[in-house]
Backbone bond lengths (Angstrom), bond angles and torsions (degrees), N, CA, C in turn:
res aa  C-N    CA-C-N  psi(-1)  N-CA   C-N-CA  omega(-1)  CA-C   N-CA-C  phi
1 X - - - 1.450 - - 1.525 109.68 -
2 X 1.478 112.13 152.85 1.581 106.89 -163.71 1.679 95.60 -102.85
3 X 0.999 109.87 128.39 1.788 130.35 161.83 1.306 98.53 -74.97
4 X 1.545 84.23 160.54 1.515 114.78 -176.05 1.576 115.21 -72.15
5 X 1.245 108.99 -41.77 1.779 113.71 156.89 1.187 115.06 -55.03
6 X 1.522 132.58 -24.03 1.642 124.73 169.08 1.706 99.31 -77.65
7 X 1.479 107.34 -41.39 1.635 83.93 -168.83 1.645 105.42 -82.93
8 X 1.214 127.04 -14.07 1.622 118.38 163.60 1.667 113.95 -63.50
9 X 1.245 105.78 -54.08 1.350 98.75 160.46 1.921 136.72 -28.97
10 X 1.527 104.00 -41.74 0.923 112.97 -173.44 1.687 120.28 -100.26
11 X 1.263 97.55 -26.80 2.036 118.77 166.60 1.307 109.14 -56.93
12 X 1.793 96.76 -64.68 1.831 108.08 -165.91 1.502 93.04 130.11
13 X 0.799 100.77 136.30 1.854 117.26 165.76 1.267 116.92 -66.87
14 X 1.739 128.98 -17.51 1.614 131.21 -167.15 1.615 100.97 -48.68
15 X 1.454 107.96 119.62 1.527 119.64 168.67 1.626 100.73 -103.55
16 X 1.667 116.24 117.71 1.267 116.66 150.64 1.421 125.97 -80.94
17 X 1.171 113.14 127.90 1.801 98.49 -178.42 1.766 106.90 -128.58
18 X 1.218 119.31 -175.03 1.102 128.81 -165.06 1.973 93.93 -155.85
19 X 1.804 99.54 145.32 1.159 107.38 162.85 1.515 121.23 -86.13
20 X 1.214 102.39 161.10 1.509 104.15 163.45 1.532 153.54 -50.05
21 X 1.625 84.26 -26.05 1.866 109.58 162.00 0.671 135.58 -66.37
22 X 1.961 98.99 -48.47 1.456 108.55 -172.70 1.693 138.21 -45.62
23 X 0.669 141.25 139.56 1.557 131.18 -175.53 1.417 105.03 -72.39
24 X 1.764 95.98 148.86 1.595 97.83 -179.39 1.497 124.11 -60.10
25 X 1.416 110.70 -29.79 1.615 119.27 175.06 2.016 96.64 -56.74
26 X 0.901 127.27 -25.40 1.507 119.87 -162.87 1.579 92.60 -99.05
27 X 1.210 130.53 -26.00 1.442 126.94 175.13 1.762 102.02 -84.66
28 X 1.273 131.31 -52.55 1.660 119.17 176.09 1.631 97.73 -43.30
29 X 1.152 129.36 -75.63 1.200 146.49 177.22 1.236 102.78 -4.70
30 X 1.358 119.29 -75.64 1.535 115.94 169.53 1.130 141.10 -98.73
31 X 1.486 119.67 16.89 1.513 139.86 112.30 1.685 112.25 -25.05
32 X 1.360 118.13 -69.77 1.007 122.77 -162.46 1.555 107.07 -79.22
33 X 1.469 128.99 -38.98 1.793 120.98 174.33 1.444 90.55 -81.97
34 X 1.108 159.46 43.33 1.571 152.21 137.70 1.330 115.48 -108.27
35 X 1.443 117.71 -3.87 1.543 126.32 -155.67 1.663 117.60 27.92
36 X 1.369 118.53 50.74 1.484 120.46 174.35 1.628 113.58 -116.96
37 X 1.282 110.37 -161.10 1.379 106.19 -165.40 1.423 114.74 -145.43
38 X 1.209 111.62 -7.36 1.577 115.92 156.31 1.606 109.64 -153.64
39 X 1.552 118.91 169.48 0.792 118.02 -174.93 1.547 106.39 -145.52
40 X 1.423 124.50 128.17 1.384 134.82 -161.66 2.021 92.03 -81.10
41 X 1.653 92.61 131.06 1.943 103.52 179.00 1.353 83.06 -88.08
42 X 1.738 98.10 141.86 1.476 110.81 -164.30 1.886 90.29 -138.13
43 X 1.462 127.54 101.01 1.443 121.08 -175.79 1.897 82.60 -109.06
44 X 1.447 108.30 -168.06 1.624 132.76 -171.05 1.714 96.67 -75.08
45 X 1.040 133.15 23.83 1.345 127.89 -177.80 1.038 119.30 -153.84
46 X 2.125 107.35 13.64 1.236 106.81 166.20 2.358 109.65 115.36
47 X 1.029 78.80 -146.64 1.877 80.33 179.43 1.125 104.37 -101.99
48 X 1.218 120.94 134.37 1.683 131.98 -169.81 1.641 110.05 -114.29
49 X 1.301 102.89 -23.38 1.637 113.31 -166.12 1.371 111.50 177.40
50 X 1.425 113.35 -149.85 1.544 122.74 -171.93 1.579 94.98 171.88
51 X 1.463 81.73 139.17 1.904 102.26 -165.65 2.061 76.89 -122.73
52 X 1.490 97.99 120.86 1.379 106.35 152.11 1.649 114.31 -125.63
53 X 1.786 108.85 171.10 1.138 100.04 173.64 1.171 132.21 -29.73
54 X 1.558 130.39 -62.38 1.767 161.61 144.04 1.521 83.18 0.78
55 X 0.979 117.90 -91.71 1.447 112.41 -162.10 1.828 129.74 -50.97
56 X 1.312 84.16 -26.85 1.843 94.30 170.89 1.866 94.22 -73.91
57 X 0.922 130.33 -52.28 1.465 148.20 -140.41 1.762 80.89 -71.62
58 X 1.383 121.10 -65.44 1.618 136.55 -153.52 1.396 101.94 -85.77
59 X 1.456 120.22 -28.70 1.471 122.18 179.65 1.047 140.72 -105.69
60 X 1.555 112.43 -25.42 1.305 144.11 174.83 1.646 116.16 -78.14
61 X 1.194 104.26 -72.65 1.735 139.73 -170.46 1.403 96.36 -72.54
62 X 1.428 120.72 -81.25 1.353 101.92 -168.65 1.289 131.44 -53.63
63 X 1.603 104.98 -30.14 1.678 96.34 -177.15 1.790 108.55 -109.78
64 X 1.594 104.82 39.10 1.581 110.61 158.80 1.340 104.99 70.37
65 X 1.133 157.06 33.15 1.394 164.48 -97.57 1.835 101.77 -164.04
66 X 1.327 109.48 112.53 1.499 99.86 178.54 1.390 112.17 -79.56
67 X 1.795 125.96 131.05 1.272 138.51 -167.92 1.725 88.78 -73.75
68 X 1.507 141.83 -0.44 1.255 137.81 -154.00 1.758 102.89 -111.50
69 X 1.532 85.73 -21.39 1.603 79.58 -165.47 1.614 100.13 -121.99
70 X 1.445 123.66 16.31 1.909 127.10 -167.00 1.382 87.44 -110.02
71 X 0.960 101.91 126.24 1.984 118.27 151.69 1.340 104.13 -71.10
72 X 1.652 111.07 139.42 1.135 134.61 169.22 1.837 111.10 -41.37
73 X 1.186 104.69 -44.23 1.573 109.36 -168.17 1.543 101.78 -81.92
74 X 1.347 136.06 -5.30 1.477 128.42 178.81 1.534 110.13 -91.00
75 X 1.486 105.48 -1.96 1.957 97.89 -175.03 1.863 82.17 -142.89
76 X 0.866 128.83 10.99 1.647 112.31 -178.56 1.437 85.80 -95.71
77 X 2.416 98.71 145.08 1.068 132.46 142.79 1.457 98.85 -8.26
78 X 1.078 130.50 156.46 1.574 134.34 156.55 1.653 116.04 -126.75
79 X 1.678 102.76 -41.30 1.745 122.78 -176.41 1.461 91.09 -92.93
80 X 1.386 124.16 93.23 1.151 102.14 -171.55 2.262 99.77 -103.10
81 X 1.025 122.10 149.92 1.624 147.65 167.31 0.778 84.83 -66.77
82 X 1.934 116.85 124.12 1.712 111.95 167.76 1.889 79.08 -144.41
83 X 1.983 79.81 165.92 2.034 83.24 179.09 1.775 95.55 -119.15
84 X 1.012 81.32 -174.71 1.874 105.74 -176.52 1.788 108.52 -108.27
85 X 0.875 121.76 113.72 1.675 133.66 174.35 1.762 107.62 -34.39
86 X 1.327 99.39 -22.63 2.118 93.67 179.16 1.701 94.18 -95.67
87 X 0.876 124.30 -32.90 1.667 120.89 -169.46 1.827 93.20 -39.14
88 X 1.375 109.70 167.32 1.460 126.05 163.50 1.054 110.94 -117.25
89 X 1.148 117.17 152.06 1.599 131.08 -142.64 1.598 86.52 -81.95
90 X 1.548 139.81 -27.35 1.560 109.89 -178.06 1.564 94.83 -81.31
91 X 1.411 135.39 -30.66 1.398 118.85 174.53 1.735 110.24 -42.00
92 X 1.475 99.74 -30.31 1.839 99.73 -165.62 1.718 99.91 -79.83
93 X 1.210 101.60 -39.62 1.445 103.04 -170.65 1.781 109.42 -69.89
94 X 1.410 130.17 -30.73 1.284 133.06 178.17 1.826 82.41 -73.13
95 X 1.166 112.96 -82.94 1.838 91.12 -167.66 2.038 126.21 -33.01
96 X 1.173 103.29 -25.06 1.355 99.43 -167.79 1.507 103.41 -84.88
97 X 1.521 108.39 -26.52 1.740 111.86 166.31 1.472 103.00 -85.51
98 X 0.972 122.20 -37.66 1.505 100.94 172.67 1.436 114.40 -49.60
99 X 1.554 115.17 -86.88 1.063 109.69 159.67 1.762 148.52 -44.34
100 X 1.071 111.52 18.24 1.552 111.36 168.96 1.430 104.40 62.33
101 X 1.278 149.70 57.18 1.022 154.93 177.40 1.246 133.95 -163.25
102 X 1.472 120.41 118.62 1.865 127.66 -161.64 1.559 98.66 -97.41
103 X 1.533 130.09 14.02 1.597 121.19 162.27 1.452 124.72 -119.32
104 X 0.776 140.65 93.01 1.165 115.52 172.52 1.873 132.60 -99.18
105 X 1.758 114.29 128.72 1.603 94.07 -178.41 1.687 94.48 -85.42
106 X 1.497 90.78 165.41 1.256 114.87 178.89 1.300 118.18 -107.08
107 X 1.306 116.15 107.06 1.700 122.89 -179.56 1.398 133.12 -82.06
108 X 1.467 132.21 138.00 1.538 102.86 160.94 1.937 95.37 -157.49
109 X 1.109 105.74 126.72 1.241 119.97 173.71 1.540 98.14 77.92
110 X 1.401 115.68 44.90 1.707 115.51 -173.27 1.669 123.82 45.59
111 X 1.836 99.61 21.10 1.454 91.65 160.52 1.606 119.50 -121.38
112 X 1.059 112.22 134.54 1.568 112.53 176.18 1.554 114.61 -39.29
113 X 1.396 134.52 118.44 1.615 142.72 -175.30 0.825 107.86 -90.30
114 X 1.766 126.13 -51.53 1.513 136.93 -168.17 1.562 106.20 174.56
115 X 1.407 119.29 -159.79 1.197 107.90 -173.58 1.793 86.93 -151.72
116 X 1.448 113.31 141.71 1.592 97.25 153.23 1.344 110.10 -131.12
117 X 1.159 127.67 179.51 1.675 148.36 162.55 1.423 129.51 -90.40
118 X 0.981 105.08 146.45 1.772 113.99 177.47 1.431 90.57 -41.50
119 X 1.729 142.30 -69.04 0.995 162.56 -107.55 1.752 94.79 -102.93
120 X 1.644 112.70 -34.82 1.367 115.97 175.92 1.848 110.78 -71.66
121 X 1.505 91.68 -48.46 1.685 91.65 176.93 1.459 126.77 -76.06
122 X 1.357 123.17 -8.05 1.062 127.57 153.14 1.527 121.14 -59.97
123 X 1.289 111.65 -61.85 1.625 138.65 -167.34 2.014 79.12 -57.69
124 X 1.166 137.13 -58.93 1.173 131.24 -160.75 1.654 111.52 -80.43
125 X 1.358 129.52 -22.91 1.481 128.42 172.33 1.300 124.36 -81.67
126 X 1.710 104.04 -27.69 1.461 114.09 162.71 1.031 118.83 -57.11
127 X 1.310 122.64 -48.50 1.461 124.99 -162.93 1.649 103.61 -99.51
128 X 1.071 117.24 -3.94 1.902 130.94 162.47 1.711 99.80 -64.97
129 X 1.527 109.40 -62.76 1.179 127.66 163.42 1.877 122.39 -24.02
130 X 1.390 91.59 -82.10 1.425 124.14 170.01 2.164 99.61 -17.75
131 X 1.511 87.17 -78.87 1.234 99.98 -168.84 1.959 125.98 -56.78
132 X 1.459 83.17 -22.83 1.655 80.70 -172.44 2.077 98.88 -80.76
133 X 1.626 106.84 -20.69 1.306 106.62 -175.72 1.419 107.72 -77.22
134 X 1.191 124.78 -11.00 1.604 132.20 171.67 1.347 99.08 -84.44
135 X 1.265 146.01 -37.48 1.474 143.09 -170.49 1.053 88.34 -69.19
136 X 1.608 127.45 -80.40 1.626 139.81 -159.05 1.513 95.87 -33.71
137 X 1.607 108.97 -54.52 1.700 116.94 -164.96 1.415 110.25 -48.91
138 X 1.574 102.00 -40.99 1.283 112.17 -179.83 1.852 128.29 -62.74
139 X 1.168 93.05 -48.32 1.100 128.28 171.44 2.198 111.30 -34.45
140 X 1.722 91.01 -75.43 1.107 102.66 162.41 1.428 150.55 -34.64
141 X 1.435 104.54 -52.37 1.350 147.33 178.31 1.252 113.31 -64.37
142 X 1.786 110.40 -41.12 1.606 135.66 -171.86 1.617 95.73 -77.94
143 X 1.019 114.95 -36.08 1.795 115.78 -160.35 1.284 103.67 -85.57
């Protein structure tokens, strides 16, 4: 089964982060030129939270809230769901449905590794999938 260190391995480790000050318009901003979907709050003591879309969407938008004038730290995740680099990506995927959540960072020894998405562990089980049904095919076909 493929771990989360095989699929970081294979993504890239690039962590985008955002401070705590910054305004939420400056975190969509680079949400949006990174094409990602959350971004882990990173102050002098490490990861504090995580600002995803959801939270602009539930915190921002609904209650009329200018993205120009909100600090990152007044609508970011705070308890944030994080995984471990040995887990396997359906261990990650039962936690992220358990828990209600399409990001997860990845921890180890209390330092941020990387982060992936529902959308990464999908894209990687399919094609885990994919391949073993081309072996079998093969397999079959061969005999």
């Amino acid at each position: 089964m493929t771990t989360i260190q095989q699929l970081l391995d294979h993504k890239g480790q690039q962590i985008w982060s955002v401070g705590p000050d910054a305004s939420v318009y400056e975190a969509l901003a680079l949400m949006a030129e990174r094409q990602i979907g959350a971004l882990p709050v990173i102050d002098e003591t490490g990861m504090i939270g995580l600002i995803s879309e959801r939270d602009y969407a539930r915190n921002v938008v609904l209650k009329g809230i200018s993205s120009h004038a909100t600090c990152v730290r007044d609508i970011m995740t705070q308890r944030v769901v994080c995984a471990h680099p040995d887990q396997t990506l359906e261990e990650a995927m039962a936690l992220m449905t358990e828990k209600r959540v399409r990001h997860l960072p990845v921890i180890t020894e209390n330092e941020l590794v990387g982060l992936v998405s529902i959308g990464d562990l999908i894209k990687s089980i399919v094609s885990e999938h994919k391949f073993i049904i081309e072996q079998l095919e093969h397999y079959i076909s061969s005999g």
